[in-house]
Backbone as a ProteinNet text record, in pm:
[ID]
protein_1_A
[PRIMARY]
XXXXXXXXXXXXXXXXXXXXXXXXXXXXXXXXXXXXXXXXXXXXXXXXXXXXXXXXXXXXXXXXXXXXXXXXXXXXXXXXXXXXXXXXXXXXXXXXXXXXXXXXXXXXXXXXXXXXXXXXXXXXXXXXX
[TERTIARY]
3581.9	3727.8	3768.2	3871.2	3903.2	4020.5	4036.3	4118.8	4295.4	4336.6	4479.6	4480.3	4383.1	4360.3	4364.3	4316.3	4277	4419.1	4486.7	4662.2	4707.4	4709.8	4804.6	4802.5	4647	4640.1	4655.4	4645.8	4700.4	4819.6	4893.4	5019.8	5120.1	5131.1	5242	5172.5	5060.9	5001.5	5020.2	4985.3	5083.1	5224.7	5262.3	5423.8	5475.8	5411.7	5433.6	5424.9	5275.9	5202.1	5327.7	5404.2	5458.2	5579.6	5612.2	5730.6	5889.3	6017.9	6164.4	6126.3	6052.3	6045	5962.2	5896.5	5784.3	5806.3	5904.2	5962.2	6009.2	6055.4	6105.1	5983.5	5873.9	5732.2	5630.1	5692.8	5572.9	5662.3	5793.2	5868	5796.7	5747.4	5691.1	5530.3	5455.5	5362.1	5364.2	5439.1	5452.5	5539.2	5636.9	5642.1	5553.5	5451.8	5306.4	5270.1	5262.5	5144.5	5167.4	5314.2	5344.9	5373.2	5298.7	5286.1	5126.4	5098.8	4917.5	4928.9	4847.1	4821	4711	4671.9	4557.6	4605.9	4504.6	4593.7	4535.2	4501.6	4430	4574.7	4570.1	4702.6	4811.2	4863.2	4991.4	4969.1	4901	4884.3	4864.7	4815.4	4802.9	4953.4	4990.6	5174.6	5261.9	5249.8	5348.9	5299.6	5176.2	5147.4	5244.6	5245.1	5307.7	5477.2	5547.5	5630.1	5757.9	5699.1	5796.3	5734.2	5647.9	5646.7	5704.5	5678.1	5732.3	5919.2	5953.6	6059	6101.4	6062.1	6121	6142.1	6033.1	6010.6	6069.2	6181.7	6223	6375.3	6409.1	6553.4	6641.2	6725	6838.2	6827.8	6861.7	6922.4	6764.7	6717.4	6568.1	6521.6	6519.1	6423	6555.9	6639.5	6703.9	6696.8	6692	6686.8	6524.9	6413.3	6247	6205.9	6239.9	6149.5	6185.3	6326.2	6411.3	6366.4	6358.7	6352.9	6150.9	6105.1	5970.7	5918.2	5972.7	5960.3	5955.6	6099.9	6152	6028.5	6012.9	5868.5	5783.1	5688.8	5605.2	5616.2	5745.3	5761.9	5760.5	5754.4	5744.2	5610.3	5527.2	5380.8	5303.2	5237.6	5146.7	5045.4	5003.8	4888.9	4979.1	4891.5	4925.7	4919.1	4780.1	4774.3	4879.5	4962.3	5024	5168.6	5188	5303.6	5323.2	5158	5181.4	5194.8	5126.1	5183.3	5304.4	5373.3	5498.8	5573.6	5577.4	5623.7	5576.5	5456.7	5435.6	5519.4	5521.3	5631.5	5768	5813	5920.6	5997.8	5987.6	6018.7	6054.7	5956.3	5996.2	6055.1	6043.1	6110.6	6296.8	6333.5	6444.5	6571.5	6507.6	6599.2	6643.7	6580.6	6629.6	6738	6756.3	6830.1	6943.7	7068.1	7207.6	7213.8	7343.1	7324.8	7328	7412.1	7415.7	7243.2	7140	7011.8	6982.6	6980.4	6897	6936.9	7059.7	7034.1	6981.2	7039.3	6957.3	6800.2	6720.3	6607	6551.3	6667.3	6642.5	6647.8	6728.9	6705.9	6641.5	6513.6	6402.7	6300.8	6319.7	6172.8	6213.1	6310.8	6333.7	6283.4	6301	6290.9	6136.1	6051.4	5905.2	5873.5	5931.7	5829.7	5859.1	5966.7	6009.4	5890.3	5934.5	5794.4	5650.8	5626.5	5516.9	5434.1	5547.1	5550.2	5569.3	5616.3	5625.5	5464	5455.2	5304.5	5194.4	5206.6	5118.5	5028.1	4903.7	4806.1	4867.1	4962.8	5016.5	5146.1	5089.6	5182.9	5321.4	5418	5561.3	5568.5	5709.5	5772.9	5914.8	5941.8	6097	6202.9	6298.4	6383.5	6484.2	6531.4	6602.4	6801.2	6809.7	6901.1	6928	6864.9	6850.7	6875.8	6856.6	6830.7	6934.6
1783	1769.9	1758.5	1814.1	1828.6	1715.8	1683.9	1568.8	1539.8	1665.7	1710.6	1677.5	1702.9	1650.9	1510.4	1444.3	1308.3	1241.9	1318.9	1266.6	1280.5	1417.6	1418.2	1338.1	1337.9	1235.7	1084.2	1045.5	875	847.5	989.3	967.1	861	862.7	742.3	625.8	563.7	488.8	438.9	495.8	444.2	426.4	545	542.9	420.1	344.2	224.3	82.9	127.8	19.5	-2.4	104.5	70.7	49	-30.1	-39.3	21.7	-60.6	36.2	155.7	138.3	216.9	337.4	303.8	377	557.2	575.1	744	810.8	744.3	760.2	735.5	697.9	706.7	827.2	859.9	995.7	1109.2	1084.9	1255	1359.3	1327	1436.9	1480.1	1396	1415.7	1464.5	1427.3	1510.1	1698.2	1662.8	1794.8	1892.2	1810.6	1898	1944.5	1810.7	1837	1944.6	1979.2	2076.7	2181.9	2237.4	2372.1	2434.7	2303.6	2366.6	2446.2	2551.8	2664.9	2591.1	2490.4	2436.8	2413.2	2450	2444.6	2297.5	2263.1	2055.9	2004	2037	1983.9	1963.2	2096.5	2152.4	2040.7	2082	1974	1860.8	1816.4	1593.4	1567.2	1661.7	1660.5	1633.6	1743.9	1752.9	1662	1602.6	1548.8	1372.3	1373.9	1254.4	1245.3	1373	1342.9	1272.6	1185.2	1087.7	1007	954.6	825.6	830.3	932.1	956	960.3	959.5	1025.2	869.9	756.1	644.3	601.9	592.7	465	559.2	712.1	746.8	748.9	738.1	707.9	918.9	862.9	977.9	1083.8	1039.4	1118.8	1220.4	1110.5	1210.2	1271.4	1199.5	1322.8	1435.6	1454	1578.5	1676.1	1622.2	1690.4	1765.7	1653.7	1726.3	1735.1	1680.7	1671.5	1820.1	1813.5	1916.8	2030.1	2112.4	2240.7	2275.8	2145.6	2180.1	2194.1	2140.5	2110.7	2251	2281.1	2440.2	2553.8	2536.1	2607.9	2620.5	2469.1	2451	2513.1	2530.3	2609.5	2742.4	2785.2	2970.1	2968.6	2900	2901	2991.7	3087	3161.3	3066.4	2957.4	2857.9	2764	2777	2726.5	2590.9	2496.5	2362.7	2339	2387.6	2331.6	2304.4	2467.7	2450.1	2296.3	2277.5	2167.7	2074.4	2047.4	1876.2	1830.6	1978.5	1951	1910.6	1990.3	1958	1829.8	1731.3	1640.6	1542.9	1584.2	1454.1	1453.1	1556.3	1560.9	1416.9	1400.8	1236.7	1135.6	1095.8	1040.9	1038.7	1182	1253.1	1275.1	1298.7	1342.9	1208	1071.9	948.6	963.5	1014.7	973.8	1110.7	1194.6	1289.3	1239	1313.6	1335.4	1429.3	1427.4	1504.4	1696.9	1706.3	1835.8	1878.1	1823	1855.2	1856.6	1731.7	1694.6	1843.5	1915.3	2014.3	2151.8	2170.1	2303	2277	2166.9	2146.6	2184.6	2091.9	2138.1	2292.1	2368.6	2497.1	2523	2526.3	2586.6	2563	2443.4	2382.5	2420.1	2417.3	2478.7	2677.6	2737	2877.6	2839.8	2793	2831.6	2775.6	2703.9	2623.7	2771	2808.9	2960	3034.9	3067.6	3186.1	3115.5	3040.3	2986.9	3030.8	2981.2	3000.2	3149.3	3261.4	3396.3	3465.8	3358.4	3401.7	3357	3290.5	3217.3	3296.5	3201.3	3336.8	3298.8	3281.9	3222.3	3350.6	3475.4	3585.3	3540.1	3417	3397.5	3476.4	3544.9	3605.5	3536.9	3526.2	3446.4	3650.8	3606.2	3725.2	3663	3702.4	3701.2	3649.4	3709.6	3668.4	3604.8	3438.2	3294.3	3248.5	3288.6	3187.1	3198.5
-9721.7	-9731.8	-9877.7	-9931.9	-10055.2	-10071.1	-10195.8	-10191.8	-10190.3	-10162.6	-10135.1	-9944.6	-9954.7	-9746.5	-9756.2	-9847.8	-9777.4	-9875.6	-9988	-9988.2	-9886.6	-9802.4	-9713	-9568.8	-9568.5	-9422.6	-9469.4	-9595.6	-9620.4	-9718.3	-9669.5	-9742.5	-9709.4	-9547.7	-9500.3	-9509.2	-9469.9	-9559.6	-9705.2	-9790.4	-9880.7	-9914.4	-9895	-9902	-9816.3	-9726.8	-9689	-9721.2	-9808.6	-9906.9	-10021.3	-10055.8	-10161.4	-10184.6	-10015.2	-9951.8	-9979.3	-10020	-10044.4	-10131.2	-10271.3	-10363	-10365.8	-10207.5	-10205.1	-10235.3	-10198.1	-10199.5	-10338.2	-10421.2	-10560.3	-10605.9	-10611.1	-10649.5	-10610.5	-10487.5	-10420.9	-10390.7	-10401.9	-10396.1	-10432.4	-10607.1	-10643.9	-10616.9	-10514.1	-10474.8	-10372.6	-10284.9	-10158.5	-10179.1	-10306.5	-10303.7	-10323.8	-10406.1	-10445.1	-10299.3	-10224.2	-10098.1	-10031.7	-10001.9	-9933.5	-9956.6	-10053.1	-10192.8	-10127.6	-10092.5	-10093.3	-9957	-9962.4	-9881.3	-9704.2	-9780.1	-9666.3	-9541.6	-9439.8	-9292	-9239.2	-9295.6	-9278.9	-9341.7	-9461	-9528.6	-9479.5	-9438.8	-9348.7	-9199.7	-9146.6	-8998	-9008.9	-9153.4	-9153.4	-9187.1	-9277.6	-9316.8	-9191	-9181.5	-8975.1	-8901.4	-8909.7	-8807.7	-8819.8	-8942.5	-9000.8	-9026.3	-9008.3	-8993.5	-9000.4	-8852.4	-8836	-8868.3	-8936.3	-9001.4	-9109	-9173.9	-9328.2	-9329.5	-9188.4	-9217.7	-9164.3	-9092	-9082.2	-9230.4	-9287.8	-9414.6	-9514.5	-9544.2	-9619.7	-9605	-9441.1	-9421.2	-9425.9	-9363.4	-9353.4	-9455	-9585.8	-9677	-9732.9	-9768.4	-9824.2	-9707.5	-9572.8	-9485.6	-9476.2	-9464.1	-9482.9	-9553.3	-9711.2	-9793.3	-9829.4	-9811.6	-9801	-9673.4	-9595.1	-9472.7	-9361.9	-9368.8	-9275.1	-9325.1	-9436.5	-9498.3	-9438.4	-9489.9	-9445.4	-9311.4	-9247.1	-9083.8	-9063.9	-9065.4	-9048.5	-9125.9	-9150.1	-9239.4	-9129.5	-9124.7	-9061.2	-8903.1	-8865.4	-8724.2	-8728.3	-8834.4	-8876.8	-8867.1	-8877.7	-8902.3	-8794.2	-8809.6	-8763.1	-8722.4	-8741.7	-8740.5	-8575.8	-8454.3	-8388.5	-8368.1	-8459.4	-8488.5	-8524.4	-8626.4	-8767	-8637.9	-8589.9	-8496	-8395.3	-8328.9	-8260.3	-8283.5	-8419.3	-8476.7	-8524.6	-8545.6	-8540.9	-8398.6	-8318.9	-8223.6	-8133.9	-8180.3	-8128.6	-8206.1	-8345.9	-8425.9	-8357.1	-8335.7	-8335.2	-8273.5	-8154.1	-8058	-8184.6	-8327.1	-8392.3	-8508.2	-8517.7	-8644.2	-8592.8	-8513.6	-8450.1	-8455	-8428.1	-8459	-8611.6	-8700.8	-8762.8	-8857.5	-8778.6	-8815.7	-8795.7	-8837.7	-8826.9	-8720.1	-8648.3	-8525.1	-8555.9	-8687.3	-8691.1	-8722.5	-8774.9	-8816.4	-8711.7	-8617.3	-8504.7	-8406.6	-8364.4	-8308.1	-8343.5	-8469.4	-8570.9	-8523.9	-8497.3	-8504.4	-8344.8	-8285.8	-8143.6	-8101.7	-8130.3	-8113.5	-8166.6	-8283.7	-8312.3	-8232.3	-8179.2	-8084	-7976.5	-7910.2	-7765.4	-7782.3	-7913.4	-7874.8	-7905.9	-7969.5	-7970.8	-7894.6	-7783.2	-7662.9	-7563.8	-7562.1	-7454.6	-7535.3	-7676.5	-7654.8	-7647.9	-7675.1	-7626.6	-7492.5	-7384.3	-7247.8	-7221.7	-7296.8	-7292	-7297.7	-7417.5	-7429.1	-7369	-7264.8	-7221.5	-7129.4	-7083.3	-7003.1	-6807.7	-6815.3	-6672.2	-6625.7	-6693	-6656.8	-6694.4	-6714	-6718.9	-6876.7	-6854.9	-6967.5	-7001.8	-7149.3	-7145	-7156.1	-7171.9	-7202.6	-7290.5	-7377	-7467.4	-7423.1	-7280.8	-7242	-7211.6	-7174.5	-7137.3	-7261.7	-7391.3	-7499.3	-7576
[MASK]
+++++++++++++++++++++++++++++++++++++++++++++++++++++++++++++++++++++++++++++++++++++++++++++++++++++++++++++++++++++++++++++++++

């Protein structure tokens, strides 16, 4: 494991350790983190989420957390896709409602194609969505 993995999997971890201030201290580390190409990286990130996004509050997870999320759901990498969609439950409180639905319609259309694609013969159609 290279050591941009083991920032990103004990990132909320610290960012907790280093309690109110903790975010104005690691902004610019986490913006690093989520530069790196690694698909460990990308999935300890998403997978964290909503922790990161409690102990950073409204305004910052909007501004870093929202743009990346949205990323992370374009992802060709179906891990990366699911750890997003497992954060979501705790990532989602702490949105504003206009984010919180922009978000919801991204996760509602990749759970349909998901299920389009699935090996259970169901197809979505474009005209439901």
């Amino acid at each position: 494991y290279d050591i941009s993995y083991q920032c990103a999997f004990t990132f909320p971890a610290v960012l907790r350790a280093l309690g109110n201030d903790g975010w104005s201290q690691l902004c610019d580390c986490y913006t690093e983190l989520i530069t790196i190409p690694s698909m460990y990286v990308k999935q300890s990130l998403a997978a964290s989420l909503g922790e990161v996004a409690s102990l950073i509050g409204t305004d910052a997870t909007e501004e870093y957390l929202v743009p990346f999320a949205e990323n992370l759901l374009e992802s060709d990498t179906a891990e990366i896709v699911t750890s997003v969609m497992q954060a979501v439950h705790s990532f989602f409180p702490v949105l504003t409602e206009p984010n919180r639905r922009r978000l919801s319609g991204v996760t509602f259309l990749i759970c349909c194609e998901s299920i389009g694609h699935s090996s259970f013969g169901v197809t979505t159609s474009s005209q439901y969505l």
